[in-house]
PyMOL Python script that loads the backbone (N, CA, C, O; Angstrom):
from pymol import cmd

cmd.read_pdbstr("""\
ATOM      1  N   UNK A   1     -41.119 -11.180  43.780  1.00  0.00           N
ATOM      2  CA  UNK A   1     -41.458 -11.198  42.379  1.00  0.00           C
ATOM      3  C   UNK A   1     -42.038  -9.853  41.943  1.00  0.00           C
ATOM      4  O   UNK A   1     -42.458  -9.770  40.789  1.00  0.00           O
ATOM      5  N   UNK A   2     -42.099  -8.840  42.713  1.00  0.00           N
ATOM      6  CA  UNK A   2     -43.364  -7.919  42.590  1.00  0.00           C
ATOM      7  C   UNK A   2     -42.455  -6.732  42.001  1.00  0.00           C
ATOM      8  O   UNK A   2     -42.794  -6.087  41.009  1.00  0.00           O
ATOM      9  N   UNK A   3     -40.861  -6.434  42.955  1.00  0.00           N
ATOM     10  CA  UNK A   3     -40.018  -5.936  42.633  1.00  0.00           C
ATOM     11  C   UNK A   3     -39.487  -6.523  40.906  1.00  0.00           C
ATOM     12  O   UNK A   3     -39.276  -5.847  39.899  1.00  0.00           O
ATOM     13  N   UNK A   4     -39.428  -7.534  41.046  1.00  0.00           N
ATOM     14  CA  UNK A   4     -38.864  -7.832  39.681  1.00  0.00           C
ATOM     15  C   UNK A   4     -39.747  -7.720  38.402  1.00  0.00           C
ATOM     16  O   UNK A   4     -39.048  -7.799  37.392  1.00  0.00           O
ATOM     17  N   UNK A   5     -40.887  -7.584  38.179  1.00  0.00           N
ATOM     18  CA  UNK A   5     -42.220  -7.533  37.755  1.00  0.00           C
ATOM     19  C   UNK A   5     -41.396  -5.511  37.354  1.00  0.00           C
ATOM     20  O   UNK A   5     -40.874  -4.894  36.425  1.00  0.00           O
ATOM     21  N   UNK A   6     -41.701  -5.357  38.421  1.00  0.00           N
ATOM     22  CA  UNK A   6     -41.757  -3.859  38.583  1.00  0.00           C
ATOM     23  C   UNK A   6     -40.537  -3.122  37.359  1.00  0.00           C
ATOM     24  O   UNK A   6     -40.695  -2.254  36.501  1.00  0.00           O
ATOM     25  N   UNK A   7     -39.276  -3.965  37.787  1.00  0.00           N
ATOM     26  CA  UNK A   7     -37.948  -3.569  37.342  1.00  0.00           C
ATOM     27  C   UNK A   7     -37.699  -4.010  35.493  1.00  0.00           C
ATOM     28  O   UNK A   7     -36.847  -3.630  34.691  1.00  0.00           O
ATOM     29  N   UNK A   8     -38.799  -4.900  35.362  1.00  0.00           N
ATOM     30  CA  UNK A   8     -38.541  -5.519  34.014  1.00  0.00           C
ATOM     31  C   UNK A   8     -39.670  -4.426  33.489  1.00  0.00           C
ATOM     32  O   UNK A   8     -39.613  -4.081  32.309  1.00  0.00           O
ATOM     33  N   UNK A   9     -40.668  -3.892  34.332  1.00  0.00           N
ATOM     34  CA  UNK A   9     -41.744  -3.094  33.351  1.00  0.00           C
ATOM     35  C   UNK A   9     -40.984  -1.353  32.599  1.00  0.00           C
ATOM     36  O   UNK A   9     -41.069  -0.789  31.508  1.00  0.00           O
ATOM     37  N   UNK A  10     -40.328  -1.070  33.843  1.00  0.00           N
ATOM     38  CA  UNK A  10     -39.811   0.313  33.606  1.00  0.00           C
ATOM     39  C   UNK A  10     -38.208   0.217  32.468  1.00  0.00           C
ATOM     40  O   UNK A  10     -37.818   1.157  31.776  1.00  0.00           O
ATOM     41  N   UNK A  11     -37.527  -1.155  32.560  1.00  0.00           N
ATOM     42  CA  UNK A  11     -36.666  -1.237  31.978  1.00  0.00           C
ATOM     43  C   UNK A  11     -35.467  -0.245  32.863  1.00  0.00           C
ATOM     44  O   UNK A  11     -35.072   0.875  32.540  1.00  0.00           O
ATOM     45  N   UNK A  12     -35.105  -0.970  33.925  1.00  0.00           N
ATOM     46  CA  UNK A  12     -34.253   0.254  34.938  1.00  0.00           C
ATOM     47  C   UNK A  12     -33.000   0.052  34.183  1.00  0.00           C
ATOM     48  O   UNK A  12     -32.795  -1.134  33.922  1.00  0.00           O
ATOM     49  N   UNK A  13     -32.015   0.963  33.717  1.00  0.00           N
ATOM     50  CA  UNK A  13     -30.526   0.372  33.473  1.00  0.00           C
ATOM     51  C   UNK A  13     -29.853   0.277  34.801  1.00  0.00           C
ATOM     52  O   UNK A  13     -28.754  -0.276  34.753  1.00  0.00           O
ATOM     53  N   UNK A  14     -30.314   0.754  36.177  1.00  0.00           N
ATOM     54  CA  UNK A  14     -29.539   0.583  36.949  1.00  0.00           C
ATOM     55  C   UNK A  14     -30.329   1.077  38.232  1.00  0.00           C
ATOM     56  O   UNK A  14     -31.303   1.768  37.933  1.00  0.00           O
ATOM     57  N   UNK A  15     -30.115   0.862  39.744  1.00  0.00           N
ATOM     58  CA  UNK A  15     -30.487   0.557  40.808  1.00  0.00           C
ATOM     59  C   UNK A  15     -29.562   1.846  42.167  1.00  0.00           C
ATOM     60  O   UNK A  15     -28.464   1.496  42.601  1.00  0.00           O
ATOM     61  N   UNK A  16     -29.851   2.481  42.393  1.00  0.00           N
ATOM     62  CA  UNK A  16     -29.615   3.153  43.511  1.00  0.00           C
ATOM     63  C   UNK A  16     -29.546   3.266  44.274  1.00  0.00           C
ATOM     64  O   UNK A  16     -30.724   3.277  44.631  1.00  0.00           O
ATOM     65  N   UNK A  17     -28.749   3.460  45.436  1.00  0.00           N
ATOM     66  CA  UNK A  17     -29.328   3.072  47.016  1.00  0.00           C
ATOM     67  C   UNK A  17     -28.345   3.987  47.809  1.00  0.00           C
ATOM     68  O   UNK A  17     -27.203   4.299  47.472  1.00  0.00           O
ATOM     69  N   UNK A  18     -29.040   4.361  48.954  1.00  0.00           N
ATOM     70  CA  UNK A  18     -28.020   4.901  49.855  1.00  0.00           C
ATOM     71  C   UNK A  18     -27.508   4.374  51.431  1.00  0.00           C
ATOM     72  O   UNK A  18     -26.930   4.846  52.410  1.00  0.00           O
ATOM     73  N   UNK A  19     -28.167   2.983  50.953  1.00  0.00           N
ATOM     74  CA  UNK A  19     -28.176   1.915  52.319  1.00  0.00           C
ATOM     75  C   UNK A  19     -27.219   0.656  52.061  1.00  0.00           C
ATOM     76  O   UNK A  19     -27.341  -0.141  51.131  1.00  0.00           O
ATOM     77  N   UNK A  20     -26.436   0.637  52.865  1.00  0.00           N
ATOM     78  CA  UNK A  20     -25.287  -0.978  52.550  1.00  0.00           C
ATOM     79  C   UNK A  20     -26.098  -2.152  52.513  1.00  0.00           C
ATOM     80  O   UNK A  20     -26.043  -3.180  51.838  1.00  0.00           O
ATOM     81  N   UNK A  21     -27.186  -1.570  53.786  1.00  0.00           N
ATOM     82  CA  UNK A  21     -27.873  -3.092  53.546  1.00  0.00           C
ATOM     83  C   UNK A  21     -28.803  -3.074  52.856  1.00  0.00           C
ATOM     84  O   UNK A  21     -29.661  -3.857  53.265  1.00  0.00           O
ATOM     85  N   UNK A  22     -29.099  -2.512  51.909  1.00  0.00           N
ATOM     86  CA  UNK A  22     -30.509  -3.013  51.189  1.00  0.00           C
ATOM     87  C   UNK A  22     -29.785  -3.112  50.105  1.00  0.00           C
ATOM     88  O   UNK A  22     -30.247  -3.973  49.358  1.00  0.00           O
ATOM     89  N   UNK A  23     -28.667  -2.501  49.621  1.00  0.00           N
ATOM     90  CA  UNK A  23     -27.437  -2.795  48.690  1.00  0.00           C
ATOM     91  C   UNK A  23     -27.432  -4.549  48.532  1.00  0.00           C
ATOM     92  O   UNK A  23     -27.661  -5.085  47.449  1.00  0.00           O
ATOM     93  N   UNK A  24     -27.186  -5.186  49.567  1.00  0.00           N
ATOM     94  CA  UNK A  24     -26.753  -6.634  49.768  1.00  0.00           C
ATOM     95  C   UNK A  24     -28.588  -7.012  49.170  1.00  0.00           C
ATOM     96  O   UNK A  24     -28.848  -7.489  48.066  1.00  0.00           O
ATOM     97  N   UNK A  25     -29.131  -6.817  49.731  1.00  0.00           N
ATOM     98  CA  UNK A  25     -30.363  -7.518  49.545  1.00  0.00           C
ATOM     99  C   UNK A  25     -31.037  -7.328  48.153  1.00  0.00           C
ATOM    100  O   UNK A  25     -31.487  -8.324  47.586  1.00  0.00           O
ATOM    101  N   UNK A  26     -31.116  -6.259  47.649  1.00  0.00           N
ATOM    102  CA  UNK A  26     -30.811  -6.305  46.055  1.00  0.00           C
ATOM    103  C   UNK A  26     -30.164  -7.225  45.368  1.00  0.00           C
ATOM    104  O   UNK A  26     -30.809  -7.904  44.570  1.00  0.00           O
ATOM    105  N   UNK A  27     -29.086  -7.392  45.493  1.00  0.00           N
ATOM    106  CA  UNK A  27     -28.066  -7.470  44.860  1.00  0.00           C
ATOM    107  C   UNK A  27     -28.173  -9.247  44.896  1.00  0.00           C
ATOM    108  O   UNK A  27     -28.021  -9.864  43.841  1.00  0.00           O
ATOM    109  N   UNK A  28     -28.453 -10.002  46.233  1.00  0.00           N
ATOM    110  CA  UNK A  28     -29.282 -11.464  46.492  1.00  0.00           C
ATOM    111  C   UNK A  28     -30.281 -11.138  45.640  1.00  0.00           C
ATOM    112  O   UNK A  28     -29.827 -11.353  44.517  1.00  0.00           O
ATOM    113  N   UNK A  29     -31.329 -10.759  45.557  1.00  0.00           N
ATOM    114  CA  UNK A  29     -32.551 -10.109  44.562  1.00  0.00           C
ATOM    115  C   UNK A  29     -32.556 -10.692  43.081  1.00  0.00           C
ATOM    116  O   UNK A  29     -33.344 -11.423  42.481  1.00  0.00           O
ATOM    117  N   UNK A  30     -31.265 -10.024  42.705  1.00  0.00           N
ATOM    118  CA  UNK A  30     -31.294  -9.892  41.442  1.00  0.00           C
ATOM    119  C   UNK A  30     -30.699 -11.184  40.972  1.00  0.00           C
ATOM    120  O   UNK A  30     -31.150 -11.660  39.930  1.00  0.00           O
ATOM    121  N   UNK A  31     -29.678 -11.853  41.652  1.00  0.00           N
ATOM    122  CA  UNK A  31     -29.053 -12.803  41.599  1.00  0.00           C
ATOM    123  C   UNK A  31     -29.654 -13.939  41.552  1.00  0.00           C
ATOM    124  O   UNK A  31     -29.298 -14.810  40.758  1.00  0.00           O
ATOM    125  N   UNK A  32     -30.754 -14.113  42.479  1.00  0.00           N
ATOM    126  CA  UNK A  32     -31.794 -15.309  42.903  1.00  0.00           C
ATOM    127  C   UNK A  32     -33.093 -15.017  41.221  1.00  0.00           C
ATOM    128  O   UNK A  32     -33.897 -15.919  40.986  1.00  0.00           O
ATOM    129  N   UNK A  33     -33.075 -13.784  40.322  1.00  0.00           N
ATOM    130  CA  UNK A  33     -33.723 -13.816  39.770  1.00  0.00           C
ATOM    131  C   UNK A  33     -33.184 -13.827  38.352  1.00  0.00           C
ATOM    132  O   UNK A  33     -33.928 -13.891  37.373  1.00  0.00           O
ATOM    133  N   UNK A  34     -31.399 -13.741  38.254  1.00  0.00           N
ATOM    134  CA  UNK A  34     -30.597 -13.747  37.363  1.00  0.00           C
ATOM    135  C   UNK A  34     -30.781 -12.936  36.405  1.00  0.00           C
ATOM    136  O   UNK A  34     -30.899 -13.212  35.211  1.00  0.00           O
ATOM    137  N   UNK A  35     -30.828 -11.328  37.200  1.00  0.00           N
ATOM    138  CA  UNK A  35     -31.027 -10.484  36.187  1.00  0.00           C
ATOM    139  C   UNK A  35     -30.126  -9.200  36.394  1.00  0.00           C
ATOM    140  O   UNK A  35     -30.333  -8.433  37.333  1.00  0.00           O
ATOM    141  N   UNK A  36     -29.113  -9.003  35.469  1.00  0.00           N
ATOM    142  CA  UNK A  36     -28.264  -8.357  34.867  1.00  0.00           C
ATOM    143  C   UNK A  36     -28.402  -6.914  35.113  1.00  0.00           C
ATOM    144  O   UNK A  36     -28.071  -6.278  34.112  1.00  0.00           O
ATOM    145  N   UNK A  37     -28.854  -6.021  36.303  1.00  0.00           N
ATOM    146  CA  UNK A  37     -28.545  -4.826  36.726  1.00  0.00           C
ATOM    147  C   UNK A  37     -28.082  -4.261  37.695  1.00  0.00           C
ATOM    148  O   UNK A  37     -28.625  -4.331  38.797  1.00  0.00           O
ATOM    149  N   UNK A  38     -26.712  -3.422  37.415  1.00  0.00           N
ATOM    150  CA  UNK A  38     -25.961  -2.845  38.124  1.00  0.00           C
ATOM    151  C   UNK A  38     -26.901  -2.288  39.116  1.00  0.00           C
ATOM    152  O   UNK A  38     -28.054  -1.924  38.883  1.00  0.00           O
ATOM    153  N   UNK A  39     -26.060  -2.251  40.656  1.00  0.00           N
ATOM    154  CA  UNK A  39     -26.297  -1.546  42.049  1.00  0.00           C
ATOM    155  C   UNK A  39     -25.661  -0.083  41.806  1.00  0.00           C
ATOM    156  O   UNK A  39     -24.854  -0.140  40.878  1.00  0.00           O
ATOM    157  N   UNK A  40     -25.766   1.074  42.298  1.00  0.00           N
ATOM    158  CA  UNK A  40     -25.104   1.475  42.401  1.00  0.00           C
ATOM    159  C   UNK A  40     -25.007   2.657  44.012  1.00  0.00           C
ATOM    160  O   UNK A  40     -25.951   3.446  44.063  1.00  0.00           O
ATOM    161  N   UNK A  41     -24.026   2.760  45.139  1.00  0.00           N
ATOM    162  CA  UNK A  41     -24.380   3.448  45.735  1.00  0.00           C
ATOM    163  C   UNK A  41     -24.554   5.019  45.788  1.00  0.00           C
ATOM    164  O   UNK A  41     -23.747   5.672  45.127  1.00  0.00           O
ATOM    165  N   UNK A  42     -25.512   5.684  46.498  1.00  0.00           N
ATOM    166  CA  UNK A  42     -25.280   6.846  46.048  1.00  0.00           C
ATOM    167  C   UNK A  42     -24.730   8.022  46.092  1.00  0.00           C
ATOM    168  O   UNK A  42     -25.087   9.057  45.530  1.00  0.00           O
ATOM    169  N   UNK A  43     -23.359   7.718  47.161  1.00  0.00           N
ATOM    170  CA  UNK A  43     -22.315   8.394  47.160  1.00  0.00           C
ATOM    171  C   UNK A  43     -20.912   7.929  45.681  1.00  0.00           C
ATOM    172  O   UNK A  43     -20.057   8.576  45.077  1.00  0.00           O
ATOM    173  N   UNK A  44     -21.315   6.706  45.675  1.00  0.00           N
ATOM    174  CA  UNK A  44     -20.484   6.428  44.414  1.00  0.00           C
ATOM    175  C   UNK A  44     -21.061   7.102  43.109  1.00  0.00           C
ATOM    176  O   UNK A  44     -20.352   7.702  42.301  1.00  0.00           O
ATOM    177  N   UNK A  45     -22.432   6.939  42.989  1.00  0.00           N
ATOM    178  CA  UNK A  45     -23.004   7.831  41.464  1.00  0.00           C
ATOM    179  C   UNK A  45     -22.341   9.117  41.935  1.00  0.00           C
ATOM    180  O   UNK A  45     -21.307   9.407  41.332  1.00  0.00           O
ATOM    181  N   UNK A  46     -22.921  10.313  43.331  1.00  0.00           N
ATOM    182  CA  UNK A  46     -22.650  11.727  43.627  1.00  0.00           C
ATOM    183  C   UNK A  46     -21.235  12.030  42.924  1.00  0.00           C
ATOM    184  O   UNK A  46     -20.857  12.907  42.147  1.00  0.00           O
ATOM    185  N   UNK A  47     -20.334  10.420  43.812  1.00  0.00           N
ATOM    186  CA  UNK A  47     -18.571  10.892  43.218  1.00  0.00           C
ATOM    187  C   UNK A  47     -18.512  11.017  41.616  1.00  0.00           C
ATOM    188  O   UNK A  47     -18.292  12.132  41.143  1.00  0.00           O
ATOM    189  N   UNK A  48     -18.639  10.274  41.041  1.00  0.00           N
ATOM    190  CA  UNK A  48     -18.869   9.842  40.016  1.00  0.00           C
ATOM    191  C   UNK A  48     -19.087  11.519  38.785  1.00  0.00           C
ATOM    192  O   UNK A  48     -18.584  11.779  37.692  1.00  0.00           O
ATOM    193  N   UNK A  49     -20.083  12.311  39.701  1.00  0.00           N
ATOM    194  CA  UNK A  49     -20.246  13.943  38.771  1.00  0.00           C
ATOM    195  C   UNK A  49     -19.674  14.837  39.493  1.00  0.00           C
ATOM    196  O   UNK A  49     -19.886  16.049  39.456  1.00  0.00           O
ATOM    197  N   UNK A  50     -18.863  14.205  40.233  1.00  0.00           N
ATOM    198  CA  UNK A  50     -18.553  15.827  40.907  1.00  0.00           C
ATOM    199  C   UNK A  50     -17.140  16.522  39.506  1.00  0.00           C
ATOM    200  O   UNK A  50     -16.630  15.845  38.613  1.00  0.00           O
ATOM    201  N   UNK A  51     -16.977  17.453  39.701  1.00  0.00           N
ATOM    202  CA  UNK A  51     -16.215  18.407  39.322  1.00  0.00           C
ATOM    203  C   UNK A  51     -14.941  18.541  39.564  1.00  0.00           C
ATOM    204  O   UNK A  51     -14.839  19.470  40.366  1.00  0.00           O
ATOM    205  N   UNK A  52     -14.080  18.187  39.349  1.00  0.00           N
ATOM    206  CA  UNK A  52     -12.482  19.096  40.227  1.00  0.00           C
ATOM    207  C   UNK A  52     -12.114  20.569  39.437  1.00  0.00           C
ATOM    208  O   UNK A  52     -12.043  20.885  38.250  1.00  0.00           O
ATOM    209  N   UNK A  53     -11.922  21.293  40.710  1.00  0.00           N
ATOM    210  CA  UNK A  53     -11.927  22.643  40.084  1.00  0.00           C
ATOM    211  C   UNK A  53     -10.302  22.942  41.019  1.00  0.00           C
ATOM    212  O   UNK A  53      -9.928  22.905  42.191  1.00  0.00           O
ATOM    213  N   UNK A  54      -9.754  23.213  39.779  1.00  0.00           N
ATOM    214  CA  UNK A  54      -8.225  23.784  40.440  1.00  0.00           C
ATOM    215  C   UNK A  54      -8.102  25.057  40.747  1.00  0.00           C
ATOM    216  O   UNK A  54      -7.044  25.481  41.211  1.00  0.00           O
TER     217      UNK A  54
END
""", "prot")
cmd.dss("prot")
cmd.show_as("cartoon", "prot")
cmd.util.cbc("prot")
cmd.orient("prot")
């Protein structure tokens, strides 16, 4: 509850991680608390800005 307390005070739009498993355990987290914020990992955000330079 302390996490979720936490996550409703700052107003997160979204969740970060660079671990599979704490990914899963979040993600139970949020589910068990039915609250509506994206995971995201943090090679998927990194991909996400990279650049292509031809």
């Amino acid at each position: 509850m302390c996490k979720k307390n936490q996550l409703d005070e700052v107003k997160a739009d979204a969740l970060v991680t660079a671990c599979a498993n704490c990914r899963i355990v979040m993600e139970e987290g949020l589910e068990a608390y039915d609250m509506d914020v994206p995971i995201l990992g943090l090679t998927e955000l990194l991909a996400e800005h990279l650049v292509e330079e031809n």
